[in-house]
C-alpha positions in Angstrom: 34.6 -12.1 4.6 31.9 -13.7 2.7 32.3 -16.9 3.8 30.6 -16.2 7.1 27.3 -15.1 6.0 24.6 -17.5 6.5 22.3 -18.6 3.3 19.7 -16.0 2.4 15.4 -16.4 3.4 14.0 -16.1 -0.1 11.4 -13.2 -0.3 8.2 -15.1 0.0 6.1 -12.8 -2.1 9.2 -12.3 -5.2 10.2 -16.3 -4.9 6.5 -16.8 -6.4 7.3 -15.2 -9.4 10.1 -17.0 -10.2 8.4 -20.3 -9.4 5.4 -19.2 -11.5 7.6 -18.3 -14.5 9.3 -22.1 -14.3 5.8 -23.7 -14.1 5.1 -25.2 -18.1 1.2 -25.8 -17.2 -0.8 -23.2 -19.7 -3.6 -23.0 -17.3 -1.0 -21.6 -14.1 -2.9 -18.5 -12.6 -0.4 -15.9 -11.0 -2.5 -14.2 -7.9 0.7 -13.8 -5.9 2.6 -10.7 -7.0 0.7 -7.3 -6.5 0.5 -5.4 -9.5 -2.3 -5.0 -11.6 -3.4 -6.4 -14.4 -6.3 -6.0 -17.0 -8.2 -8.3 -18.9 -5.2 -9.5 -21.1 -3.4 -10.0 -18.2 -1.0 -7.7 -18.7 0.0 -4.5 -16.6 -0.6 -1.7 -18.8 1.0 2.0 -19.2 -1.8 4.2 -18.3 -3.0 6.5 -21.1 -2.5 9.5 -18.9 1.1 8.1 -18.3 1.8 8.0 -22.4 0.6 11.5 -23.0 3.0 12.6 -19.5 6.0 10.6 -21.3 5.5 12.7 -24.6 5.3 15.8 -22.9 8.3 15.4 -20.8 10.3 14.1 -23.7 9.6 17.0 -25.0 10.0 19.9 -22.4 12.6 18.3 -20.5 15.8 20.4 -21.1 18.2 18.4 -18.5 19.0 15.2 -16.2 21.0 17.5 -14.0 20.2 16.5 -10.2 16.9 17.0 -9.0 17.7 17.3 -5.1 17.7 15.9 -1.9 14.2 16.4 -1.5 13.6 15.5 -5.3 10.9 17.3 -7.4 9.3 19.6 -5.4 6.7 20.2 -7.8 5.7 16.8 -7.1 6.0 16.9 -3.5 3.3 19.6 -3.6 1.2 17.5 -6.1 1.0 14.9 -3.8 0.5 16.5 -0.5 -2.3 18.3 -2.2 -4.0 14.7 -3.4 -4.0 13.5 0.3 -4.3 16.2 2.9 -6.2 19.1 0.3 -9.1 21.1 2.5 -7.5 19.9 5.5 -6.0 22.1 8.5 -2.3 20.1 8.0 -1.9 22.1 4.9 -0.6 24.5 6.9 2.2 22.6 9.0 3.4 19.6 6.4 6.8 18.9 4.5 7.0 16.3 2.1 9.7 14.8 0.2 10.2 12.5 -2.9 11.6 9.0 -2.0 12.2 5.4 -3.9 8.9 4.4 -3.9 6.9 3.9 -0.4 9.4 1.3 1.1 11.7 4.2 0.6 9.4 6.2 2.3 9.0 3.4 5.2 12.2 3.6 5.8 13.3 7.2 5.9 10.5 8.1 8.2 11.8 4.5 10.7 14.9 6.5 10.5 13.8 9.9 11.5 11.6 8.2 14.2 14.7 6.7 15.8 16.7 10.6 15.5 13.8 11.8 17.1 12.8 9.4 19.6 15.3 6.7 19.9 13.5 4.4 22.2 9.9 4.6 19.9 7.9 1.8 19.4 6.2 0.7 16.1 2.9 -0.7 16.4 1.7 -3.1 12.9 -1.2 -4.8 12.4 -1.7 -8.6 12.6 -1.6 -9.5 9.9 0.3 -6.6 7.9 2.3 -5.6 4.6 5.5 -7.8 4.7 8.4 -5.4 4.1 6.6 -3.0 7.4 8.4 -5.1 10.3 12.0 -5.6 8.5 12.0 -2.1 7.7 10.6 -0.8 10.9 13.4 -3.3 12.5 16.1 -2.3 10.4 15.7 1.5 11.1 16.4 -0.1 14.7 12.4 0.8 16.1 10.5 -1.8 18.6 8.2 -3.7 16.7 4.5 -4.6 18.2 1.7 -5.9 16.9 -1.6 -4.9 17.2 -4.9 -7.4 16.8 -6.5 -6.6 13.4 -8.3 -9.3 11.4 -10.6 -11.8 12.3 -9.6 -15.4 10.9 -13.6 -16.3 11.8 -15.3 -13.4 10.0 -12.4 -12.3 7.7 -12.8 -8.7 8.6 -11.3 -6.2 11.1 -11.9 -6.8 14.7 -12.6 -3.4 15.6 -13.1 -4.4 19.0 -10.0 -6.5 20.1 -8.0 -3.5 17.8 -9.2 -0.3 19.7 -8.9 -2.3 23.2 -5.1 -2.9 22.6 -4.5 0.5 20.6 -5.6 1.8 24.2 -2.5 0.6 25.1 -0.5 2.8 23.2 1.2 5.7 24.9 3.0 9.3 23.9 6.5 6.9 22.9 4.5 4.9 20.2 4.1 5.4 17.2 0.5 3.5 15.1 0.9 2.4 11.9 -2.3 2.3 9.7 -3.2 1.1 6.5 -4.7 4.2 4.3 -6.9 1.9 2.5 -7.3 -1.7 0.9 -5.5 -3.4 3.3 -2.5 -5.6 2.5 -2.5 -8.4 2.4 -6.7 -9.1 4.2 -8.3 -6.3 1.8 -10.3 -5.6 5.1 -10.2 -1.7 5.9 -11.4 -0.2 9.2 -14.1 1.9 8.6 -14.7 5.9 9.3 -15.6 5.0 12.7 -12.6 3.0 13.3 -10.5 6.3 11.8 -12.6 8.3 14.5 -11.8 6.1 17.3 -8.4 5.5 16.5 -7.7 9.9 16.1 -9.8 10.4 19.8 -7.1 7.6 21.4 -4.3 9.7 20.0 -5.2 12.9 21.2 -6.2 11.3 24.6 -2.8 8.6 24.7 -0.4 10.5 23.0 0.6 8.5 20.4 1.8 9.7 16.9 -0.8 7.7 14.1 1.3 6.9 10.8 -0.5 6.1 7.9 0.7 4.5 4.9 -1.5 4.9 1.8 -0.5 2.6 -1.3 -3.7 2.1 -2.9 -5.6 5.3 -2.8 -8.7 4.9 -5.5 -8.5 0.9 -5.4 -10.9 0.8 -2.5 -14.0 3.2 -2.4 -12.4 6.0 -5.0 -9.3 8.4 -4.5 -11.5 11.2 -2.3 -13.3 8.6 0.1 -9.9 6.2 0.1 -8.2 9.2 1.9 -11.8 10.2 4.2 -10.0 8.5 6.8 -6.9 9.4 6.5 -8.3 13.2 6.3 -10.1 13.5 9.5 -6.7 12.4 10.9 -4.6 15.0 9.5 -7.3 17.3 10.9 -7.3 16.4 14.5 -3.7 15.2 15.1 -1.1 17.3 16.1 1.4 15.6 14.7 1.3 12.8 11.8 3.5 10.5 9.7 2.3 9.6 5.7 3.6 7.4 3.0 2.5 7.0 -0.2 2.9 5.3 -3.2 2.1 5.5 -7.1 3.4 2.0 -7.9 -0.3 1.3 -8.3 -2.4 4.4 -9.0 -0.6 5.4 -11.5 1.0 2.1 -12.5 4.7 3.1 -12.2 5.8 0.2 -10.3 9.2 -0.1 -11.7 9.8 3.5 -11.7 10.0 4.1 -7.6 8.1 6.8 -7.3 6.7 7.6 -3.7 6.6 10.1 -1.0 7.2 10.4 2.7 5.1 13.4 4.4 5.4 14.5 8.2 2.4 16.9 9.6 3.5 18.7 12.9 2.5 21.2 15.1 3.8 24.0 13.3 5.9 25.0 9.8 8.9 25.3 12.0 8.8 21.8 13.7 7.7 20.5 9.9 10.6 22.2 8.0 13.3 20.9 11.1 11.9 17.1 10.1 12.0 17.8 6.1 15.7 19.1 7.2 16.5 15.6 9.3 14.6 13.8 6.0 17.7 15.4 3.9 20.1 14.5 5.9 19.2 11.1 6.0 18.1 11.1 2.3 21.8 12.1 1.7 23.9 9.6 4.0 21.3 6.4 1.8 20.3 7.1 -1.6 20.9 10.6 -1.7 18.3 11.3 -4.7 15.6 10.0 -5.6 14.5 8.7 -9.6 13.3 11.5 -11.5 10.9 10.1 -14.9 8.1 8.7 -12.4 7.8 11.9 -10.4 8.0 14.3 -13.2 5.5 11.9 -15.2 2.9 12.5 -11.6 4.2 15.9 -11.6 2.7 16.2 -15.2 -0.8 14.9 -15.0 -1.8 16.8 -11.4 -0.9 20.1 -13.1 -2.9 19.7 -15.9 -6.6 19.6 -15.8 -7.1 17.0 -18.7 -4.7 14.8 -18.1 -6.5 14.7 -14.4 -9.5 13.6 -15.7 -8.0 11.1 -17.8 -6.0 9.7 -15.0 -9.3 9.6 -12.5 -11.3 8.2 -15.2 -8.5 5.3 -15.9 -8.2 5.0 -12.1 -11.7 4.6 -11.8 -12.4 1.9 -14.6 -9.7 0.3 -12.9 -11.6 0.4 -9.5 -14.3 -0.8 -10.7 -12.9 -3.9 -12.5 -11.8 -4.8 -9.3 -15.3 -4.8 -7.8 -16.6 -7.0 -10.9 -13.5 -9.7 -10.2 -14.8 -9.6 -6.8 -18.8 -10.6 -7.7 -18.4 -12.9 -10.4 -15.9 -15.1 -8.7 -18.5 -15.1 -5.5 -21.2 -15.7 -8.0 -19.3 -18.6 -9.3 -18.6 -20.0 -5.6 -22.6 -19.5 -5.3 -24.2 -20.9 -7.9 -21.8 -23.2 -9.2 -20.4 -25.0 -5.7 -23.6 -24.0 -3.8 -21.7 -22.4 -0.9 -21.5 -18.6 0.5 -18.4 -19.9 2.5 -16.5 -16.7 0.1 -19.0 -14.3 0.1 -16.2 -11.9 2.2 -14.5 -11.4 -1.0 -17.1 -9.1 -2.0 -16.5 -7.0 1.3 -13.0 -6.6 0.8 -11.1 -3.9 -0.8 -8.7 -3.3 -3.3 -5.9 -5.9 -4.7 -6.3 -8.5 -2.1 -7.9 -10.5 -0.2 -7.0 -13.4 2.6 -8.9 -16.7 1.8 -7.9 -18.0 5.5 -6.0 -21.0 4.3 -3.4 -22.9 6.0 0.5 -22.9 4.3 -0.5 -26.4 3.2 -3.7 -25.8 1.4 -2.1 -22.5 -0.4 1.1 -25.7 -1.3 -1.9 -27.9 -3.0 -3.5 -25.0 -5.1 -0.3 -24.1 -6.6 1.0 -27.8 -6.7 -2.1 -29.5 -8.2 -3.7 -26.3 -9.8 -1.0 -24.0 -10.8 -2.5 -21.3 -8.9 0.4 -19.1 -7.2 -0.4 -17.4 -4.1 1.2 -16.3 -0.9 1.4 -18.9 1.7 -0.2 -16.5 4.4 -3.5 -17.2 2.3 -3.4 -13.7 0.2 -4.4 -13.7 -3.1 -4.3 -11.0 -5.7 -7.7 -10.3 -7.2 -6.2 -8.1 -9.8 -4.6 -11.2 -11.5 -7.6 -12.8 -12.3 -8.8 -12.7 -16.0 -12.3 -13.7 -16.9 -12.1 -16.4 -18.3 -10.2 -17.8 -15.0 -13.1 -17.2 -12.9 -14.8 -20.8 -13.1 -11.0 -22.6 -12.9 -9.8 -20.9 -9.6 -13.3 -21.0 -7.7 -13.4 -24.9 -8.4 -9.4 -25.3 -7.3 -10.6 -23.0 -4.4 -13.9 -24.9 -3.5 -12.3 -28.4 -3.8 -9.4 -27.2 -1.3 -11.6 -25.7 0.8 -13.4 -29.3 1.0 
């Protein structure tokens, strides 16, 4: 049986990691994997997170099953920190899934229930697990113009013209916030224009939100995503708290449909079980009930915001001194887009080659589309990886 299977495409993104971890040099930089990292270089537990742990150790009475739909509690939780003072309030059904990709995929699969013959539009360039999923869940992939290579940010232009494009058996799939992998975001008036094609074309916008309080902060990361839900008639979300709230290897995400009414939203969350049931059946329950915890209690909200926020805001210091470092130590504003990007990443616009030489003759690991992650700089690498940078560049 085996023996006809052809030899496996390493992941580009995970094959990094095991590359990095070979590599003896003590000055090797790892900006290739996304998580997030502090100072130390290490990806902590949140504080909020510890105090969640002790409390559930403590309360929890079972690990009988959760349900198909897994903590509802949770579900609510999350719903409420995306779509809260919005009209789709009133006509949403969320469940609990493994992590967003889990999400990704059970909404492809309820897309192709639905509407067997609906196209998927991505951006160019866009998160790498989006097309295999989409494709697996059997969907029509298409991509849709995004980023500029010239001024490393959105072409709003060229992206709205083809988005006109899109008809009432597509389906537009938008990043929530801090792009991955440019770290370029559309702005409000992109979100505007982008909800006014939708209503006018027909097509169903699908946002998926993975970094909500990396970019702006956690209300103005979801503005966007907001004035959607109000003004849409129907609407696909995912979302993640692999980063937020730093449970990356607990799986813990969410996949939300907003419909025209509580009936046609409660048929979908029905399909959603269904499908949940013939996969994975359940979802994990220690991240959710860990979420669960801190949004239903005041304190450890504030905790978590104020963690989130610090973390935010590191990013944005990363950001600056590494451009100050390209400005007034190599004399060039060749990189000052850094700055203007948001979140975990950013694209530096070099070739597969030149990404080869900065991990080959500098021990600096990152993806060979040209993304790097900002949140895996330290300090003290800041003057090392803008001179490997510069002198590739040169």
């Amino acid at each position: 049986m085996f023996s006809h299977l052809s030899e496996p495409t390493l992941d580009p993104i995970l094959s990094l990691s095991i590359a990095y971890r070979q590599d003896a040099r003590p000055d090797k930089v790892d900006l290739g994997i996304g998580v997030y990292r502090n100072s130390q270089g290490e990806t902590p537990i949140m504080a909020a997170i510890k105090q969640a742990q002790d409390i559930v150790v403590e309360t929890q009475q079972t690990k009988a099953y959760v349900g198909l739909a897994g903590c509802e509690e949770f579900n609510a939780s999350m719903t409420d920190l995306l779509l809260s003072g919005t009209s789709a309030m009133d006509r949403v059904a969320t469940i609990q899934t493994p992590g967003a990709s889990g999400a990704l995929r059970m909404l492809g699969d309820l897309m192709k229930l639905a509407q067997p013959d609906t196209t998927i539009w991505i951006s160019n360039p866009s998160y790498v697990n989006h097309k295999p999923v989409m494709e697996a869940a059997g969907l029509k992939v298409k991509h849709y113009s995004y980023f500029s290579p010239v001024t490393k940010q959105v072409d709003s232009g060229k992206m709205l013209a083809e988005l006109a494009l899109a008809g009432p058996n597509d389906v537009v799939l938008l990043h929530g916030c801090c792009h991955n992998p440019t770290g370029a975001d559309i702005d409000f008036a992109a979100w505007q224009a982008i909800t006014e094609l939708s209503q006018k074309n027909g097509f169903i916008p699908f946002v998926d939100i993975a970094y909500q309080g990396f970019g702006d902060g956690l209300e103005e990361d979801a503005k966007g995503l907001r004035y959607m839900a109000d003004n849409v008639e129907e609407m696909l979300i995912t979302t993640s708290c692999s980063k937020n709230f730093g449970l990356y290897r607990e799986r813990t995400g969410a996949a939300i449909v907003v419909g025209k009414s509580a009936k046609d939203v409660n048929n979908a969350k029905g399909k959603l079980l269904t499908l949940a049931r013939s996969t994975y059946t359940m979802p994990p329950d220690h991240g959710a009930a860990l979420v669960k915890t801190i949004l239903n209690d005041e304190k450890l909200t504030q905790v978590w915001k104020s963690e989130l926020s610090e973390m935010q805001q590191r990013l944005l210091s990363l950001r600056t001194s590494l451009c100050n470092e390209f400005r007034t130590t190599h004399g060039t504003e060749q990189f000052d887009f850094i700055e203007q990007h948001k979140g975990m990443f950013t694209v530096l616009g070099f070739s597969a080659d030149q990404m080869a030489t900065l991990r080959e003759q500098y021990g600096i690991y990152g993806v060979g589309d040209g993304r790097i992650n900002i949140a895996g700089l330290s300090e003290n690498h800041i003057a090392y990886v803008a001179s490997a940078i510069a002198q590739v560049a040169n």
